[in-house]
Structure formats: C-alpha cells, structure tokens
C-alpha angles and dihedrals in degrees: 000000000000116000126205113238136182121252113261101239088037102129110246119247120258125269121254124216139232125195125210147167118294116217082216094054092038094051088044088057097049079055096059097035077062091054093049086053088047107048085051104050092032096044084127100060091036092058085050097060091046089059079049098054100050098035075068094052090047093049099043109027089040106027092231128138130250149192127187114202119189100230119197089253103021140004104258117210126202128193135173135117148268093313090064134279128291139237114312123258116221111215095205127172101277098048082053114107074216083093099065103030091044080070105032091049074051103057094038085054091054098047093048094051091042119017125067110239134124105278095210083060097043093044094042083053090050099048102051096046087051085048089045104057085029086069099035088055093049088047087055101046084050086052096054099044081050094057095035090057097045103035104018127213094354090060091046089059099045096049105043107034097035116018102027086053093055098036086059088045090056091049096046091055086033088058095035101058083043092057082048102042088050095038108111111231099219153006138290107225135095145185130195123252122236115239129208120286084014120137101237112230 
C-alpha cells in the first residue's frame, strides 16, 4: 500500500489558532462582577467617598472650606471661605459615577468569563474609561461648589443641571469610545494544525 508524503523541505502550514478562556481572565471577572454588586449595593458609601473626594479637591486645589455632613438620603457637602460656608450640596444617586461604572464593571466582567480575549487588554480598557468618567464627575461636583459659592442659586443651576449633564454625557460616550477603542479583538492560543500523511498527536 503507497502513502502520499510531503516533501521534506516543504515548508510546514501555519498554525491555527484556537482561543479559549483564561483562568486569569475568568477569576478577574468574578472580581468585577463583585464591584458591580458592590457599587450597587454599596452606591451610599460610594456617594460618600465621592463628597469626600472633592471636598479634597476644594479644599486643596481652591483653598475653600468644607464641611461634609451624612444626611438621612444623601451626604451633603458644604464649601465657602472665611466668611462662612455656603448652602449644602446633596450628592444623590443620580449625581453618583456609580451609575456608569456599576455597568461597565458589569460588561468587562461578562466578556472575561465568557468571551475569549486577552484579560491585561480588557482590564487595562476598564480601568482608564472608569478613571476617565470618576474624575470628570469630581471635576463636576468642584465646578458646581465653585459656582454656587460665587453666583448662588443661579450657578448652582447652570452648572448642575446644564452644563454638568452635558458635561457627564460628554464623559460616558468619551469613555465609552475609549473601552472600545482599547478592547483586543481576539485570543492568544494556539494549537497546531495536522497536514496530510502526518501522524496526528
């Protein structure tokens, strides 16, 4: 019985490859589905370390005083100067970054339990969008005690029900055009293809 076989110096087919599941990846998705589960759950606390975050910035960047009180709904920070401090503003749920990372710690945690891409490129992509609307919110909530101290009521208003909004708006599509731009495409491993007339494994 005759056999086909390859020529020696025949150059060997390229390998194809076949993506799968890291345990890296997999372990790092059951972590962020526990920070979505936490922000949610958590969106209080959370809120709370935001007022803290910009009352720093206030304080430090600006030179203004604050004061962060914990309200029965929502932690209420106040800032002004030496003259004394201003109206309080109320961080409620809607006015939380919670909102936007909650879902997008969500969807990172889905396609690294179930979809097949390198997990250093996914998280990296995760981490600088969250980074991204976390500082445009703080930036927002420091734009509005500013405005509030200097106009009233009227700079209150502007900046947090105009501008802020769309400021927030810019920084969601911002971020997420950024997740998408730094999210891989594909897999990593690979396995080698059998040729004619080749003993398999």
């Amino acid at each position: 019985m005759t056999e086909s076989l390859p020529h020696p110096l025949a150059p060997r087919p390229r390998a194809a490859t076949r993506t799968g599941r890291s345990p890296v990846g997999m372990l790092c998705g059951a972590a962020l589905l526990g920070v979505c589960g936490s922000l949610v759950a958590g969106e209080r606390a959370y809120r709370s370390q935001e007022s803290r975050g910009t009352a720093w910035l206030v304080e430090h960047l600006l030179g203004m005083r604050t004061l962060l009180l914990e309200g029965p709904s929502a932690p209420v920070l106040y800032a002004g100067d030496h003259t004394g401090l201003d109206r309080g503003v109320a961080l409620s749920t809607g006015c939380s970054s919670a909102l936007l990372i909650a879902p997008l710690a969500l969807v990172t945690a889905l396609l690294l339990l179930f979809g097949n891409r390198r997990p250093g490129r996914v998280l990296v992509a995760f981490a600088l969008a969250a980074a991204l609307v976390v500082a445009t919110n703080l930036a927002r909530l420091t734009l509005v005690l500013v405005m509030q101290h200097r106009y009233g009521a009227e700079g209150f208003g502007w900046t947090h029900v105009l501008f802020g909004s769309v400021l927030m708006m810019a920084a969601a599509l911002a971020a997420a055009l950024l997740y998408l731009w730094l999210l891989p495409s594909g897999g990593t491993a690979a396995a080698p293809v059998r040729t004619n007339g080749e003993d398999g494994p």
